[in-house]
Legacy VTK file of the C-alpha trace (Angstrom):
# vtk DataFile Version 3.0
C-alpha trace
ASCII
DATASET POLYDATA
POINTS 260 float
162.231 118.651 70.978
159.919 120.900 68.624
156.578 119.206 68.274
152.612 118.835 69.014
151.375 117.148 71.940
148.209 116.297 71.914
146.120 115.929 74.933
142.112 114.529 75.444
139.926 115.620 78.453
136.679 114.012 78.405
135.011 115.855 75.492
137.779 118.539 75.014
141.155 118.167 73.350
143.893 120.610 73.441
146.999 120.601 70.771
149.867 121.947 72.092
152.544 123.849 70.800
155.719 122.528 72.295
159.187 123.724 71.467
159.648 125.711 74.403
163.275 126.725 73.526
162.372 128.824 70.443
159.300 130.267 72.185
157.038 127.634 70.406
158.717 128.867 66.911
156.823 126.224 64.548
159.357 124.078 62.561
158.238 122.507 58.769
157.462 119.642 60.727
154.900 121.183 63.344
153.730 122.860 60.542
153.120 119.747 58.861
151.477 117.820 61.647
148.781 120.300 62.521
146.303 119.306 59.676
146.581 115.209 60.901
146.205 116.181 64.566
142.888 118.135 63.468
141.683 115.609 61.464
141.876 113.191 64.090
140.382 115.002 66.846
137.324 116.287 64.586
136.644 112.405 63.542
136.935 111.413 67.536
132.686 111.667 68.285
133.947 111.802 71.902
135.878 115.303 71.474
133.266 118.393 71.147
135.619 121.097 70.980
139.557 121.494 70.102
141.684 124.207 72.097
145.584 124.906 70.607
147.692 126.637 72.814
151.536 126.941 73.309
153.397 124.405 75.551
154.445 126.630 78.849
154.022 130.076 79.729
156.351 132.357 77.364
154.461 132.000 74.356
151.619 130.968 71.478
153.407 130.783 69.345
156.502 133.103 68.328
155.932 132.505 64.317
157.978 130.409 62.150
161.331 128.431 63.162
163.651 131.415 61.014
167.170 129.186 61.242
165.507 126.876 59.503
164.951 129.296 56.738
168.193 129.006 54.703
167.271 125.657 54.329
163.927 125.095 53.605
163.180 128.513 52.235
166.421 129.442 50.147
165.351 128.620 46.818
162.024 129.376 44.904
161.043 126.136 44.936
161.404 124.865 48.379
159.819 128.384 49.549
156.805 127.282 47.491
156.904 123.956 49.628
157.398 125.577 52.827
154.212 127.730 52.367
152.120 125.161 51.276
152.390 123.695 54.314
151.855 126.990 56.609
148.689 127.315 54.423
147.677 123.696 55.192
147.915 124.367 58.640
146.121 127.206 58.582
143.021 125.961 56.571
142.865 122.698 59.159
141.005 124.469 61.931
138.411 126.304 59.459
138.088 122.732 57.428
137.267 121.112 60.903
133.697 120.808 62.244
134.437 121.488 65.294
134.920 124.426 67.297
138.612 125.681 67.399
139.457 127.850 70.743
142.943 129.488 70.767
143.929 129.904 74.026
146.978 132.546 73.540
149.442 133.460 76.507
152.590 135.389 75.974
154.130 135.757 72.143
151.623 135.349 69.376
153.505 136.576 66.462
153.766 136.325 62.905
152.953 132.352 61.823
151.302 132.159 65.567
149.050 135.445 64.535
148.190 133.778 61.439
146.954 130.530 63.281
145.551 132.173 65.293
143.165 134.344 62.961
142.331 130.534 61.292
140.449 129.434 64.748
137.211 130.179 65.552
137.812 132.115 68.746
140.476 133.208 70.714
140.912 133.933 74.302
143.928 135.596 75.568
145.809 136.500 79.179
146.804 140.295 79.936
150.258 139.274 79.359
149.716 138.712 75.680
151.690 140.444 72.834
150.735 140.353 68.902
152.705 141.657 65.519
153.028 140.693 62.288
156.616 141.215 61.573
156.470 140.053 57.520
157.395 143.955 56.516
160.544 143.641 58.779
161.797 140.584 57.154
160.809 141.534 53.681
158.252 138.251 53.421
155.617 138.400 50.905
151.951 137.408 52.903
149.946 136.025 50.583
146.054 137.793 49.699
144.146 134.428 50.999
146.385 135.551 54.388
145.900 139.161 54.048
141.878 138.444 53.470
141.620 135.758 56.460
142.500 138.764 58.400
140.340 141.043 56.652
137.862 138.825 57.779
138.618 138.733 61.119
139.565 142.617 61.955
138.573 144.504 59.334
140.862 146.197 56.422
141.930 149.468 58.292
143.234 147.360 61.067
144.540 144.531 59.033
146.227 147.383 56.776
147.574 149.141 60.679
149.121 145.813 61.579
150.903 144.661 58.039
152.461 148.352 57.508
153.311 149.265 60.543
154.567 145.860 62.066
154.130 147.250 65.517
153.659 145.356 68.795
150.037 145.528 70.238
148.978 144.277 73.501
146.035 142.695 74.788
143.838 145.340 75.096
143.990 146.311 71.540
143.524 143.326 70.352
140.614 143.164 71.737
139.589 146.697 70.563
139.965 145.266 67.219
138.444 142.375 67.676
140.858 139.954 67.189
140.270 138.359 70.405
137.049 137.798 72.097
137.874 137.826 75.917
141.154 139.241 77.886
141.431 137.483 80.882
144.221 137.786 83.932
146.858 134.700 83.265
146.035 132.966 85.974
142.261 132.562 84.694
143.072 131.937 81.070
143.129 127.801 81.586
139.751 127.969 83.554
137.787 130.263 81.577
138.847 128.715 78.092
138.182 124.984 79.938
134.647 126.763 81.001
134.317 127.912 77.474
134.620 124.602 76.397
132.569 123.066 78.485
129.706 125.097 77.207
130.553 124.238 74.026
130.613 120.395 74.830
126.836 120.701 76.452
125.660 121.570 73.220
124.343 120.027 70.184
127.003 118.946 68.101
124.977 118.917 64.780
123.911 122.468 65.472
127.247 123.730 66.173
128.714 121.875 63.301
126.233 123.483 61.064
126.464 127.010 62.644
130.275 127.167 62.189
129.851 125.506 58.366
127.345 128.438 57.889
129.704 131.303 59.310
132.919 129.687 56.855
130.732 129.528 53.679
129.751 133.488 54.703
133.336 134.515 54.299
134.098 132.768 51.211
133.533 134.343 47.833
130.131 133.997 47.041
130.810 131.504 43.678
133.076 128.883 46.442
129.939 128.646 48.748
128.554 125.198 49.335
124.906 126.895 50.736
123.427 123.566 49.258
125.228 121.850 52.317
124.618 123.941 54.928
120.955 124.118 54.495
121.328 120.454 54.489
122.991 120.847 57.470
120.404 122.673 59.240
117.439 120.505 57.584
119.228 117.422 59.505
119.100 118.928 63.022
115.706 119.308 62.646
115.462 115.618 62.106
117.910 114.737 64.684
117.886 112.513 67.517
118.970 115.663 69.399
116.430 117.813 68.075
113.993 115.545 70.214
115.932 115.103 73.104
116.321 119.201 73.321
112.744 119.639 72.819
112.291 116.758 75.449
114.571 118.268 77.957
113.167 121.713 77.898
110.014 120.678 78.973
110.954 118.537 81.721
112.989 121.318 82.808
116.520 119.351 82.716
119.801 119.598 80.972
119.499 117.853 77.635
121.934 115.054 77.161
123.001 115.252 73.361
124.476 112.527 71.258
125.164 114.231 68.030
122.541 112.262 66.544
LINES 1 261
260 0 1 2 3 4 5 6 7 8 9 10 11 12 13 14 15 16 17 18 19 20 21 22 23 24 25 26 27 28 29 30 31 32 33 34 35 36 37 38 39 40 41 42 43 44 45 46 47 48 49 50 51 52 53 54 55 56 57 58 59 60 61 62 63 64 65 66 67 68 69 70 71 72 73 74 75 76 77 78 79 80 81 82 83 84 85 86 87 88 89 90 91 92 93 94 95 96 97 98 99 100 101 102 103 104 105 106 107 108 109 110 111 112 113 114 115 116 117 118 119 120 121 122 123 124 125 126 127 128 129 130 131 132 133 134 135 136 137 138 139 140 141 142 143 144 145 146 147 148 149 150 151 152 153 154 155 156 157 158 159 160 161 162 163 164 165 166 167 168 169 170 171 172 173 174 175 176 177 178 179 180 181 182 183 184 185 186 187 188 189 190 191 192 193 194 195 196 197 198 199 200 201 202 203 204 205 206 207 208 209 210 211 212 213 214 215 216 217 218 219 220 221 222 223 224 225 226 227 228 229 230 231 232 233 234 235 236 237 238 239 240 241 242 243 244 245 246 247 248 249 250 251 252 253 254 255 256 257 258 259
C-alpha cells in the first residue's frame, strides 16, 4: 500500500515514505498528502524538528509512480494537475518553520532528488545513489525546479546533473554540496536522530527565525518578506527563552526552552 506514515518521538517526527514495492515511487496521492502531514507536524509545539525518509532500506525515494502516468499525466490538463501537486509538495518543507532533515538511504532519484533539494538538510548513507532522469524521459522541469537546485548546488552542477542525467554516488554529492554529511548505513538513523536532537535543545524561536531568514535570502529580492523576519528576530529578543538562555549560561546548565 503506497502511502506516508507518520511517526512522533518525543520532540522529533519522521514522515515516511512507504511503498516499498515501487522503491518508494510517490503516487498523486503521496504526493498530495505531504503538504497536510507538514502542516500538522509544524503546528504540533511538541515536535522541534521533522525528518522524511523512505520506508525500508532500498530507497528515498525512486521519483514519481511512472504507470500511473498514462493516467494522470496523458492529457495537458491533467499533467498541469499532476504538477501542481509535486510543486505543493515540494514548497511544504521550505513553507514549514521547522527544520526539515532528509535522511536519504539507497535510490534518491528524480521526484525523490527534487524533495530532497526542498529540505533544509540532508544526510545520506554510503550506499546512496542520485540522478535526475527528466532528459531520459523527455519531461519538461520547470525554472522554479531548475532554480531550487541552483540554489542548492550551484548552476555548473545543476546544469552537469539535468544534461547529463548520470548516476552520482555519495561522495559526489557531497562534493557538490548537495548533502551535508555521508555516513556508513548503519549510522545514518543515529547520527540524523543525534542531529535532531541538537536541533530539539535549541530555541525554537531562533531557529524558526534563522531558517525564515535563509528562505527569504533565496527568493527574488521583490518576494522577500524582510519586514517579518526582522520581526522575527526582534521577538527572540523579547522571548521567554531569550531569558531562560541568558539564565542558563550563567548558572552553567543546559537551558530548558519553551519556544516562548
Amino acid at each position: 500500500m503506497a502511502e506516508l506514515i507518520v511517526r512522533k518521538d518525543a520532540a522529533v517526527a519522521t514522515v515516511l515514505f512507504s511503498n516499498p514495492a515501487k522503491m518508494n515511487a510517490m503516487t498523486f496521492d503521496m504526493w498530495s498528502a505531504v503538504p497536510g502531514a507538514l502542516a500538522e507536524l509544524d503546528a504540533d509545539a511538541a515536535v522541534r524538528a521533522i525528518v522524511v525518509a523512505g520506508d525500508g532500506d532500498k530507497a528515498f525515494i525512486s521519483g514519481a509512480d511512472i504507470s500511473q502516468f498514462e493516467k494522470l499525466r496523458g492529457t495537458a490538463e491533467a499533467q498541469a494537475e499532476y504538477n501542481k501537486a509535486v510543486e505543493k509538495a515540494y514548497l511544504a518543507p521550505m513553507q514549514c518553520s521547522k527544520p526539515v532533515i532528509a535522511r536519504i538511504r539507497g535510490i534518491c532519484i528524480g521526484g525523490g532528488l527534487g524533495f530532497a533539494a526542498a529540505c533544509d538538510l540532508r544526510i545520506c548513507a554510503e550506499d546512496a545513489v542520485f540522478r535526475m532522469p527528466a532528459a531520459r524521459l523527455g519531461l519538461g522541469y520547470s525554472p522554479t525546479g531548475v532554480r531550487r537546485f541552483m540554489n542548492v548546488i550551484g548552476a555548473a552542477n545543476t546544469s552537469d546533473i539535468f544534461f547529463t542525467a548520470r548516476r552520482f554516488d555519495a561522495q559526489a554529492a557531497l562534493q557538490m554540496g548537495f548533502v551535508s554529511r555521508v555516513v556508513p548505513v548503519a549510522e545514518l538513523e543515529r547520527i540524523v536522530a543525534e542531529t535532531c536532537e541538537l536541533i530539539a535543545e535549541n530555541a525554537p524561536l531562533t531557529v524558526a527565525a534563522a531558517k525564515f531568514a535563509v528562505q527569504q535570502a533565496l527568493k527574488d529580492p521583490a518576494e522577500r518578506d524582510m519586514a517579518k523576519a526582522v520581526k522575527m528576530v526582534e521577538t527572540c529578543f523579547a522571548s521567554a527563552d531569550h531569558k531562560e538562555g541568558r539564565k542558563a549560561f550563567m548558572e552553567k546548565r543546559k537551558p530548558v526552552f519553551t519556544g516562548r
